[in-house]
Each structure stands twice: as structure tokens, then as C-alpha cells.
C-alpha atoms as one frame of an Amber mdcrd trajectory, in Angstrom:
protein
   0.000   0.000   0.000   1.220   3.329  -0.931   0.716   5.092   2.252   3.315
   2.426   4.213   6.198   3.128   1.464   8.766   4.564   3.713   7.127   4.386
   7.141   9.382   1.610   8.540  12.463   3.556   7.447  11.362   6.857   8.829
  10.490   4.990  12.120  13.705   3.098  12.050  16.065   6.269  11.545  14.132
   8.328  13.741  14.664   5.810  16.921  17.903   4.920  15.511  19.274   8.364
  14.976  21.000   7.278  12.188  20.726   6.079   8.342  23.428   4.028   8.552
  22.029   2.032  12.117  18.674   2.088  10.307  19.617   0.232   7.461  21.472
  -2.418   9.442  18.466  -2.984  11.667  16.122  -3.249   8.788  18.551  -5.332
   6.762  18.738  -2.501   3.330  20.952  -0.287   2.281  21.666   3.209   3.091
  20.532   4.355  -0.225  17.702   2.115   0.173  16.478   3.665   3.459  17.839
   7.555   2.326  15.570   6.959  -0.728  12.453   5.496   1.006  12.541   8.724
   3.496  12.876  11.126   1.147  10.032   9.866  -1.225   7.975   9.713   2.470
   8.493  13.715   2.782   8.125  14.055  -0.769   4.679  12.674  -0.527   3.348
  14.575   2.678   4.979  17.886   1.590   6.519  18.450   4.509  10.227  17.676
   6.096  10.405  15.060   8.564  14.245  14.638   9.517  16.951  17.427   9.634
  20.170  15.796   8.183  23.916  16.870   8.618  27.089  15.421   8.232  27.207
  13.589  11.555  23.168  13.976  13.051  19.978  12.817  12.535  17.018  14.584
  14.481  13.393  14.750  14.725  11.628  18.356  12.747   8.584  19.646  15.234
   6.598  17.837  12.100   8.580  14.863  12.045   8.040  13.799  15.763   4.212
  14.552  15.492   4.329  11.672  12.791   6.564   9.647  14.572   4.263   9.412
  17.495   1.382   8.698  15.017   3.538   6.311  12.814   4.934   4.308  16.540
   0.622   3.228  17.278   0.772   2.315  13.658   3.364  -0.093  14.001   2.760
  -1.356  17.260  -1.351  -1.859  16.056   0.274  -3.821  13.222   2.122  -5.807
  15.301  -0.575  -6.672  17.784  -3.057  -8.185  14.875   0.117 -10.416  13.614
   0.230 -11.782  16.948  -3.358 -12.208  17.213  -3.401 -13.915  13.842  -0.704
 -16.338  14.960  -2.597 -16.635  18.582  -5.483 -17.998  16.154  -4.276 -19.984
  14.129  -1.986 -21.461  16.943  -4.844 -22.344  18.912  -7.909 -24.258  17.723
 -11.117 -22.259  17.891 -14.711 -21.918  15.332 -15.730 -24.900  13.986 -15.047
 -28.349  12.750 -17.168 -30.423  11.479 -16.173 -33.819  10.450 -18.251 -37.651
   9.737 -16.605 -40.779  10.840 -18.288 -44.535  10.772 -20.901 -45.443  13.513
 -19.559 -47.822  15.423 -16.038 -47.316  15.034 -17.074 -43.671  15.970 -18.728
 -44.724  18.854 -15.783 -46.444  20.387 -12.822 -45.000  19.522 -13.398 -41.639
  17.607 -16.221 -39.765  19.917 -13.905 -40.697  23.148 -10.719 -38.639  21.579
 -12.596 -35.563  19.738 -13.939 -35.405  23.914 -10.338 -35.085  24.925  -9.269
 -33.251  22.084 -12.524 -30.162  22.475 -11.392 -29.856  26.552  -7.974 -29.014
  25.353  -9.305 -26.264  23.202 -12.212 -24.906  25.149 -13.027 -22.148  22.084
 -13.478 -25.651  19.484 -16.874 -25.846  18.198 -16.817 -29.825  16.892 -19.619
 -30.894  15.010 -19.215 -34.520  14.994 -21.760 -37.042  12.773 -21.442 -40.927
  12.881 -22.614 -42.595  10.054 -21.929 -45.204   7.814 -22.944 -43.409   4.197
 -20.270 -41.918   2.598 -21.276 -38.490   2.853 -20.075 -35.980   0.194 -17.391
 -33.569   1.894 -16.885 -30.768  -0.162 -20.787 -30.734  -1.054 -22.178 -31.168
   3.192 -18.771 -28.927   4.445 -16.899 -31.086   6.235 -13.622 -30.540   6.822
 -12.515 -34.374   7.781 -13.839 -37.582   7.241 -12.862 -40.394   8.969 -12.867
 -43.862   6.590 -11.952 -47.518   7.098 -10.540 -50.130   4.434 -10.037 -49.492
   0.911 -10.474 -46.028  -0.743 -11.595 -45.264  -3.807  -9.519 -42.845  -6.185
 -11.039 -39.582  -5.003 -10.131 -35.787  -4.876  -9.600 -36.469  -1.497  -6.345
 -36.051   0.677  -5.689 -39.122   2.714  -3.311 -39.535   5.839  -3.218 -43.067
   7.359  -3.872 -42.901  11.170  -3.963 -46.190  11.894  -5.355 -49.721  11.490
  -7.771 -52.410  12.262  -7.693 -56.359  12.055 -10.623 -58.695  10.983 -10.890
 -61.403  13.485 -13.234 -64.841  13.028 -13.938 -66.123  16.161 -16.301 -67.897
  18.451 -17.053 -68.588  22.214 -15.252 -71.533  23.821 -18.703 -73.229  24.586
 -19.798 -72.928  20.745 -16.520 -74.823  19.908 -16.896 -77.388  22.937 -19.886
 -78.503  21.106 -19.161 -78.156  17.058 -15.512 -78.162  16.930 -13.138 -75.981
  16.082 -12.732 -75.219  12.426  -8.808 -75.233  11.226  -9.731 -74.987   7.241
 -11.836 -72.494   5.294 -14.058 -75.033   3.773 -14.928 -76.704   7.468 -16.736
 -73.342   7.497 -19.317 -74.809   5.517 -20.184 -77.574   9.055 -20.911 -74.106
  10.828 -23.166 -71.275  12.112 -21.419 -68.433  10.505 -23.513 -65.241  11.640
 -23.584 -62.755   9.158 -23.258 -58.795   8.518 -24.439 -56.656   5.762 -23.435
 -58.937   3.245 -22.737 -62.915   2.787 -18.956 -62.756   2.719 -16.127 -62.635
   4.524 -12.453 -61.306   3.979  -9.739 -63.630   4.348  -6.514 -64.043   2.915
  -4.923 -67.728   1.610  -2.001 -68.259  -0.452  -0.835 -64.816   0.091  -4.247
 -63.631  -1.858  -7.735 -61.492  -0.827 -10.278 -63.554  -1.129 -14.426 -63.239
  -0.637 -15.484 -66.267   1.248 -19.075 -66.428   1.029 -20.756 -68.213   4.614
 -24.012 -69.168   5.544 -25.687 -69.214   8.868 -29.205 -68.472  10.772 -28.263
 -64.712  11.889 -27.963 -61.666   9.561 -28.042 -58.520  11.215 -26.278 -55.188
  10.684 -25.183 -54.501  13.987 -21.781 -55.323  15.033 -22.713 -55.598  18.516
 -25.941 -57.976  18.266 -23.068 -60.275  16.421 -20.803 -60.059  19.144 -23.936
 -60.644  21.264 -25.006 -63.393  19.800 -21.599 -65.017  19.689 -20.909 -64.279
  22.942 -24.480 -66.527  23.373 -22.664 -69.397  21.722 -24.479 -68.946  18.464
 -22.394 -68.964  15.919 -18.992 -68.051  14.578 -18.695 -64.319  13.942 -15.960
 -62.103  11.593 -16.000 -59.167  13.164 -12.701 -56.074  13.285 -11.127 -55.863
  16.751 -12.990 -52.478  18.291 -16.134 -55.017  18.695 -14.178 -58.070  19.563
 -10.583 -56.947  21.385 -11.798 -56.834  24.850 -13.792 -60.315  24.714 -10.363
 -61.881  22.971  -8.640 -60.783  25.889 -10.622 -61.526  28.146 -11.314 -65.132
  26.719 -14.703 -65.122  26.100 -13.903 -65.092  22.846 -11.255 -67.206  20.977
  -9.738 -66.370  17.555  -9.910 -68.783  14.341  -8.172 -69.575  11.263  -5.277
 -67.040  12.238  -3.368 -68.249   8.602  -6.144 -67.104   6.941  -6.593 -63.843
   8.450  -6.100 -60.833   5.982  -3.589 -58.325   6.475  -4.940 -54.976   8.268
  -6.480 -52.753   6.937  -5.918 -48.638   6.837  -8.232 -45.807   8.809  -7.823
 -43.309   6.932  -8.579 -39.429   7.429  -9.698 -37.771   4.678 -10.275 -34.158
   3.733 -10.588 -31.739   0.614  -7.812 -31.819  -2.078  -8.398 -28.330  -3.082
  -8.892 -26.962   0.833  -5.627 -25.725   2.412  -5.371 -27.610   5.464  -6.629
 -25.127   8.502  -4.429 -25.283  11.770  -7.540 -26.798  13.694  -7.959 -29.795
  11.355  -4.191 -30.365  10.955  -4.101 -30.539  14.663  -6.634 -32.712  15.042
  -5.334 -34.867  12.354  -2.057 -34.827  14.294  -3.626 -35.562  17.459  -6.213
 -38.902  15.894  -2.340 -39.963  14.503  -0.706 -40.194  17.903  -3.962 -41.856
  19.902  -5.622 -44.203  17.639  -2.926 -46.255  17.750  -2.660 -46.700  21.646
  -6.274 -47.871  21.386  -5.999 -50.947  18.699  -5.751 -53.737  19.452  -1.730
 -55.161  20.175
């Protein structure tokens, strides 16, 4: 903007008494700084500085602006730090869509911990299992699980989670306990959304279609009902890790199990990545992992 050009000099000689100081503070040249005053008196039509061989002082004109030009600078400086202090600090709001259940039990608990560390965070968080359209419904994070499809999308990997088949110890005292895919075919496979499974054999993804007497699309009424001693269940570890553990659950067919798969977070391509979502980004990285299973 025009009316800066030479205010930063004139400031700097002024306090600095000196050209020659002013330029080394500011990092220019004499001429530079000689050139940027002179052009400053030029356009207010009056004199500013009286100049001699060895001094530098203030005209009565000259320290009126200076005192003028000093709240200038020291306005200017206060909104850079309050434009750092904002974007340093997490504050407005985020809105961002991650699955139900996986939401649920390890998403919801974190963006909790993460809004009490930054009080002035508005989070706007939605659970659901559609794959809602980010740029269209303004979110600015979306968290996914498995595959992705070629997108627009930015993706940063924040973790992982691990299909497990397995069944209670009661289910097994009384049908066996399967050591082969095909044996799968003697049991009571409860089933999701859809009739398959994922496993992996000779180093390969496979589908592995199953059949059994429970479909339901809740991953908890599966875990239910295996905990029951219904069936054998494929479920990923946030439904299953604790019952593993604990043994009321035992894992199956471990050489067939597929390798992990990513949970990603997602956000616009064409968005420049605000401080708040980074952050949160950053902070999903470093926790999620603690809570998978080992």
C-alpha cells in the first residue's frame, strides 16, 4: 500500500538516529532507506528529519508523525500476533463424519479429549456409515476404514484395524473348532451386511461367502449373539478386542486372516489444510494407535 512506502524507514532512523544504524536494523541499504525517506516527505509535503554530516534529528513535524507512525506499528504488530494466537490455537468450527460404530468407540472418546484441550473448538461430529459428500455437506474431515476409492480427497493413514473370526469356547466345545476355510461350511457363521467374509490364503484377498441363521447389521448384536454361543462371527477388533482378551472369545483360522487394513482421514484436495484440522489430524495420529488392538 502506498501510504506504508517509507514508514518503517522513517520509524527506524528516527529511533535509531541514524541512516546508517537504520539500514542495518532493517537489513537494506543506506541508499535504500535515504531513498524510502525522502520519497515519504516528498509525498506529505513536509520535512520530517533534519540531516547533517554527523546527526539525525526529529523536525517539530517529524516527531508529530513519529508518534502517530509508533501506534501504527505497534497496532500492526498486535493483529500479527493475534493472527498467529489464532491460528496457533484451535477455535470456530469443525465439522467432520466418521463410521458409527467405530465412531462410537474410539473416535467420539478422543474428539472429547481433544474439544477440553481447546475450550473455544466448536466440533460438530456425525457418525454414520454413508459416505457423505465432503466438499458438497462442508466437512472438513472424514474419517474412513478399508479401501479407498480414487477420489479428490487427501488421505493420511492414522492407523489400522484387524478382521478377526472367532467364536465362544462353549460354541466350539460342542461343534468343533474349524482349522480350514471349507470346514466353514459344518458351521453357524452369523452374518453382517453382506454374505462374505475377507480372508486371505495363499498370500491372496479372497471373498469367502458363509451361511448361517443370523444376519443382522449390527456389530454388537453379532458379538452378542456369539458371545451366546451362536455362531462363529468375523467381526474387526474395536467389537471383539476386549472379549479376545478376556477369553470369552477365541480367535480362528489365524493363517487365513487378511492383512490390516488402513483408517484413513480424509479431507478436501483443493482446501488448504486449517491449523484446527491439521491438529486434530495430528492428534487422531498419535492416539488411535494406543487404542488398537496389540
Amino acid at each position: 500500500m502506498l501510504a506504508w512506502e517509507g514508514v518503517c524507514e522513517f520509524v527506524s532512523v528516527a529511533e535509531q538516529g541514524s541512516f546508517t544504524r537504520a539500514a542495518l536494523a532493517l537489513s537494506l541499504s543506506v541508499a535504500q532507506v535515504s531513498r524510502q525517506v525522502t520519497r515519504l516527505e516528498t509525498r506529505l509535503g513536509a520535512q520530517l528529519l533534519y540531516r547533517t554530516t554527523r546527526h539525525v534529528t526529529l523536525t517539530e513535524t517529524g516527531l508529530l508523525y513519529l508518534q502517530h507512525c509508533r501506534q501504527l506499528l505497534d497496532s500492526l504488530a498486535d493483529a500479527e500476533r493475534a493472527v498467529s494466537q489464532h491460528l496457533a490455537v484451535p477455535q470456530g468450527t469443525l465439522k467432520l463424519t466418521a463410521p458409527l460404530a467405530y465412531g462410537e468407540s474410539h473416535i467420539a472418546p478422543l474428539i472429547t479429549a481433544f474439544g477440553q484441550q481447546y475450550p473455544a473448538l466448536e466440533i460438530n461430529l456425525n457418525l454414520s456409515n454413508q459416505l457423505l459428500d465432503l466438499v458438497h455437506d462442508g466437512y472438513d474431515l472424514a474419517i474412513r476404514i478399508g479401501h479407498l476409492a480414487d477420489s479428490s480427497l487427501m488421505a493420511r493413514r492414522l492407523a489400522s484395524r484387524r478382521q478377526f473370526i472367532c467364536a465362544a469356547p462353549g460354541y466350539l466345545a460342542r461343534h468343533g473348532i474349524p482349522n480350514s476355510l471349507s470346514e466353514l461350511e459344518q458351521h453357524n457363521c452369523l452374518l453382517g451386511s453382506n454374505e462374505v467374509w475377507h480372508v486371505q490364503e495363499q498370500g491372496r484377498r479372497r471373498l469367502l461367502r458363509v451361511r448361517g441363521s443370523l444376519r443382522c447389521n449390527s456389530g454388537h448384536a453379532l458379538v452378542h449373539a456369539a458371545l451366546q454361543q451362536v455362531g462363529i462371527v468375523q467381526l474387526p477388533d474395536y467389537y471383539v478386542a476386549r472379549h479376545l482378551q478376556s477369553g470369552a472369545l477365541v480367535a480362528l483360522l489365524g493363517a487365513y486372516q487378511e492383512p490390516d487394513e488402513g483408517i484413513w482421514a480424509l479431507y478436501p484436495h483443493n482446501r488448504q489444510l486449517s491449523p484446527k484440522v491439521r491438529m486434530l489430524v495430528d492428534f487422531l495420529a498419535a492416539e488411535l494407535p494406543q487404542r488398537q488392538l496389540p
